[in-house]
C-alpha positions in Angstrom: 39.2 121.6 84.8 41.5 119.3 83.3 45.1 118.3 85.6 48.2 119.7 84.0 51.5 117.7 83.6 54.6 118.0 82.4 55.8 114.6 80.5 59.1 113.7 80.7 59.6 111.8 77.3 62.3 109.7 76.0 61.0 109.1 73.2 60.4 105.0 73.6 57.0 103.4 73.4 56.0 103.4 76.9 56.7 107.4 76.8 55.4 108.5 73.5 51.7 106.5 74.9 52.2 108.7 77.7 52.5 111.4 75.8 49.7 110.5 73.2 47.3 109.3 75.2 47.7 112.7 77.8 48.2 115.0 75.0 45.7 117.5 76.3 46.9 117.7 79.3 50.4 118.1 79.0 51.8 121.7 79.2 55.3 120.9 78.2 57.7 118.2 77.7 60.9 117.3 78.9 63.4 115.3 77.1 66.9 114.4 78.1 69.8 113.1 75.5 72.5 111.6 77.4 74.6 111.5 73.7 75.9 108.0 75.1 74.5 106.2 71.9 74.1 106.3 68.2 70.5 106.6 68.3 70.0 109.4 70.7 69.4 111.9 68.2 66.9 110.1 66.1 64.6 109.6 69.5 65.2 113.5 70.5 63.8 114.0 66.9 61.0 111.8 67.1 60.1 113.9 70.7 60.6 117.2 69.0 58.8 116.7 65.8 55.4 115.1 67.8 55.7 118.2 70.1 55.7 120.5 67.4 53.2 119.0 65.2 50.8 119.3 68.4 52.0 122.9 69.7 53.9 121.5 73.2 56.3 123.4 74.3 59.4 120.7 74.2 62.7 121.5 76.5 65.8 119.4 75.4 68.9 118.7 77.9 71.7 117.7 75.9 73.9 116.1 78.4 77.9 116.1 77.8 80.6 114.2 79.3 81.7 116.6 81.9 77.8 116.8 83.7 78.4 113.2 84.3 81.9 114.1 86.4 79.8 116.7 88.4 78.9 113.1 90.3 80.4 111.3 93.1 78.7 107.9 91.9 80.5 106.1 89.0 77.0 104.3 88.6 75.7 105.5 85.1 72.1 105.2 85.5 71.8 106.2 89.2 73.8 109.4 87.7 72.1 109.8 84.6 68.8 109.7 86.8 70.2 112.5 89.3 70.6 114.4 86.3 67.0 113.7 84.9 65.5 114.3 87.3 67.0 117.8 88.5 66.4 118.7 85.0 62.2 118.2 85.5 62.5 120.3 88.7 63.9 122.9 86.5 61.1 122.5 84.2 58.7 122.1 86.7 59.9 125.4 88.4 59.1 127.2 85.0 55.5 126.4 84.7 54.9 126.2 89.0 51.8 128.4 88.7 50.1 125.7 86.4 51.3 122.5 87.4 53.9 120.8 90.2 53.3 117.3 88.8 55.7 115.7 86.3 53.6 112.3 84.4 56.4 109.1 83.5 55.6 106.3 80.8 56.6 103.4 83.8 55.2 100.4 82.7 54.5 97.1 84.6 57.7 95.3 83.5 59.8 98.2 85.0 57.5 98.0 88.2 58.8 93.5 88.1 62.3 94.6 87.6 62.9 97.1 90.0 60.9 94.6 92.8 63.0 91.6 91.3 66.6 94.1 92.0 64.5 94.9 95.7 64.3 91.1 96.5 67.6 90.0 95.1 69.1 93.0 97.3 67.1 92.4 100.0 65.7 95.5 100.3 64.3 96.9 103.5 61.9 98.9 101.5 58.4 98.4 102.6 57.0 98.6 98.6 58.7 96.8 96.3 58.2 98.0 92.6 57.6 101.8 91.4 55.2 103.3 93.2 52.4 104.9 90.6 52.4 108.4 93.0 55.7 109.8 94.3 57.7 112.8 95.2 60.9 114.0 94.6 62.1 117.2 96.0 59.6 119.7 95.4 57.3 117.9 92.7 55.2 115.4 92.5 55.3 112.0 90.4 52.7 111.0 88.5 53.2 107.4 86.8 49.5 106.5 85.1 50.7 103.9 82.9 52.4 101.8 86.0 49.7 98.4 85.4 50.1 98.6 81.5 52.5 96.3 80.1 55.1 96.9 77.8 53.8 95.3 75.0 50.7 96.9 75.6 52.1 100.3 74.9 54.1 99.1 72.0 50.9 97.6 70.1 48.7 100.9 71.3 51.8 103.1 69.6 51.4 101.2 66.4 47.7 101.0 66.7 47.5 104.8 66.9 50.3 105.6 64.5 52.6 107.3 67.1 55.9 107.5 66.5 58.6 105.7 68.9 62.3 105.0 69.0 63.6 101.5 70.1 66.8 101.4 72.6 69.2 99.1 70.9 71.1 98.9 74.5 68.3 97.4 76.1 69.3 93.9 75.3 73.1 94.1 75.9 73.6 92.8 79.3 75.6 96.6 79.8 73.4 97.3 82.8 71.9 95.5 85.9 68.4 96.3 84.6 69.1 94.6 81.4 70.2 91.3 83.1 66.9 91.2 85.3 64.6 91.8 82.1 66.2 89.2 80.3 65.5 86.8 83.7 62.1 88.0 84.1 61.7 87.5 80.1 62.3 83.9 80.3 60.1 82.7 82.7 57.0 80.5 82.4 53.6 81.8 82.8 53.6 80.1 86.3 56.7 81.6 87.4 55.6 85.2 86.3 52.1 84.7 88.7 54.1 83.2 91.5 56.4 86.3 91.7 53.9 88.7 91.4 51.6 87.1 94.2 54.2 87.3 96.5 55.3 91.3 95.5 51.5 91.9 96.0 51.5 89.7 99.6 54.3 92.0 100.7 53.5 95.0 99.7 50.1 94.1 101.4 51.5 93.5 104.5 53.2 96.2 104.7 50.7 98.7 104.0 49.6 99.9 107.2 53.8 100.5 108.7 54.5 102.6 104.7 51.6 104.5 104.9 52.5 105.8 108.5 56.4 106.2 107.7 55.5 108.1 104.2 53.5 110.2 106.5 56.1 111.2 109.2 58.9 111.6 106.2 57.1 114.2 104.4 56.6 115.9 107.9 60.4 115.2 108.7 61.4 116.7 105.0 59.4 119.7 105.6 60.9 120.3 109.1 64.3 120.7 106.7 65.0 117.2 108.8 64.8 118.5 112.5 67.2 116.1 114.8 64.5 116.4 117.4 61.5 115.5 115.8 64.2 111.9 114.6 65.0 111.3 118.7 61.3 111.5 119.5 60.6 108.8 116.7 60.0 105.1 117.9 62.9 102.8 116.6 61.4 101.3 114.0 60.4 104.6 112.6 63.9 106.1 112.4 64.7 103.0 110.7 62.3 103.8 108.0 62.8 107.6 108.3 66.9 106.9 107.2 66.0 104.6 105.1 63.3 106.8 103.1 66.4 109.6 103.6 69.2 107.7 101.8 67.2 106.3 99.0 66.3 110.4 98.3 69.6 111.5 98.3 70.7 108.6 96.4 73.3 107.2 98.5 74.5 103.6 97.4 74.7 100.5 99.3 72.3 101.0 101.8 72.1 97.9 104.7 71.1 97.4 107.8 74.3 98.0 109.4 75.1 101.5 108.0 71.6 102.6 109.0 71.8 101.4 112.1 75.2 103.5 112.2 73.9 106.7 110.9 70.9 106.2 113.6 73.3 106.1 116.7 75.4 108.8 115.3 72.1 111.2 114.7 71.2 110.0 118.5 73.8 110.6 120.2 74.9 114.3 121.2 78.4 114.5 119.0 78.4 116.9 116.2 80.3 116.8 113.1 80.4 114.5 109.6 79.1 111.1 109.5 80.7 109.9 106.4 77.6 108.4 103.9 79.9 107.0 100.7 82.6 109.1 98.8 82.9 112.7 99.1 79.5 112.4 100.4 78.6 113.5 104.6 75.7 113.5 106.7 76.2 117.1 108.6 74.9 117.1 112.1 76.7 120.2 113.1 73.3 121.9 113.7 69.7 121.3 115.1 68.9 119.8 111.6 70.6 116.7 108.9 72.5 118.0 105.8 74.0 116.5 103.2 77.9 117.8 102.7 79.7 117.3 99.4 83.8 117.2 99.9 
């Protein structure tokens, strides 16, 4: 028996590959429209008519101005991916007898730019790029095109006669993304390898310490985040264990000092808010973490 997906498809090359190339396993698609530029229509077209010329069920989000307020975070993509990605649990929760996996058209430039953003940052994040198998919530993350290039997907698209809509934003320098991709686009074949050899030496070293953290986090996020289970954790593991916590719950400008912070405040016996960014609290006021929106 085949797996079963749901794709979430823009309706750019890397995602219309996906979706053409896992066709037959895809029980429905998800496409989100954040109206935010001229040719948003034209690429929720391109979606709808594929999934309708190959009888997928296709579930459109149309987001408006006001969704966007619903945010604490004044950062557009962080938002518009809180958004996205709430919108695949709710799609996910519709077919949950079938399927709990949601498949993504990442590529291996978006897996460079996101370790490039990691390193610039300094990241204490023991993988640097886009994992290919994740979580979010209460679905999984499937992302089988992860070691294809762009290019690739472009030229199997066109190959294969598959439709695709290009994002005229993705050369203005409008996001933080778009500025890395136009680094990472200019350098020399030696520069590229160079980079890449020392993601994969990283990431290699830090195998053994992810693989036990990822391991304890999915027991900790089961436990609905039990403060006891955290105290009996060795140091370095709570470290990871916040870390892993705030990237989740999408709280911006993680360092070293403000998880060090929220460790001692989760430690010590005080109840009460632990204030994580704007309008945004850690509740300890219980035997278990919360998140508080004021």
């Amino acid at each position: 028996m085949l797996n079963k997906f749901i794709a979430g498809v823009s309706g750019g090359p890397d995602s219309m590959a996906l979706l053409d190339k896992y066709q037959k396993q895809i029980l429905a698609i998800a496409h989100v429209n954040y109206q935010k530029r001229d040719s948003s229509l034209r690429d929720e077209k391109i979606v709808l008519t594929y999934a309708k010329k190959h009888n997928i069920p296709c579930h459109i989000l149309r987001v408006k101005k006001k969704d966007f307020l619903k945010f604490k975070s004044k950062n557009f993509q962080n938002v518009a991916r809180l958004i996205r990605y709430n919108f695949y649990e709710k799609i996910i929760s519709k077919y949950k007898s079938k399927t709990n996996t949601i498949i993504l058209g990442h590529n291996y430039n978006d897996f460079l730019e996101t370790a490039y953003i990691q390193k610039q940052k300094k990241s204490k994040s023991l993988f640097w790029g886009i994992r290919k198998k994740s979580t979010y919530k209460s679905f999984n993350i499937y992302r089988p095109l992860i070691s294809k290039y762009k290019n690739e997907l472009e030229k199997y698209c066109q190959i294969k006669n598959v439709p695709y809509g290009i994002d005229e934003t993705n050369d203005m320098p409008i996001y933080e993304r778009n500025k890395i991709r136009k680094i990472i686009n200019s350098w020399s074949d030696l520069e590229l390898k160079k980079f890449i050899n020392e993601i994969n030496k990283r990431n290699k070293k830090n195998l053994e310490l992810n693989t036990v953290i990822n391991k304890k986090y999915q027991l900790w996020s089961k436990n609905n985040y039990d403060v006891s289970f955290f105290n009996s954790q060795k140091e370095i593991h709570q470290f990871y264990l916040i870390y892993n916590f705030l990237r989740e719950k999408q709280i911006e400008n993680i360092n070293t000092n403000k998880i060090y912070s929220i460790i001692n405040f989760i430690n010590s016996k005080k109840n009460g808010l632990y204030r994580l960014q704007n309008g945004i609290f850690l509740n300890k006021k219980t035997s278990y973490l919360l998140i508080k929106y004021m």
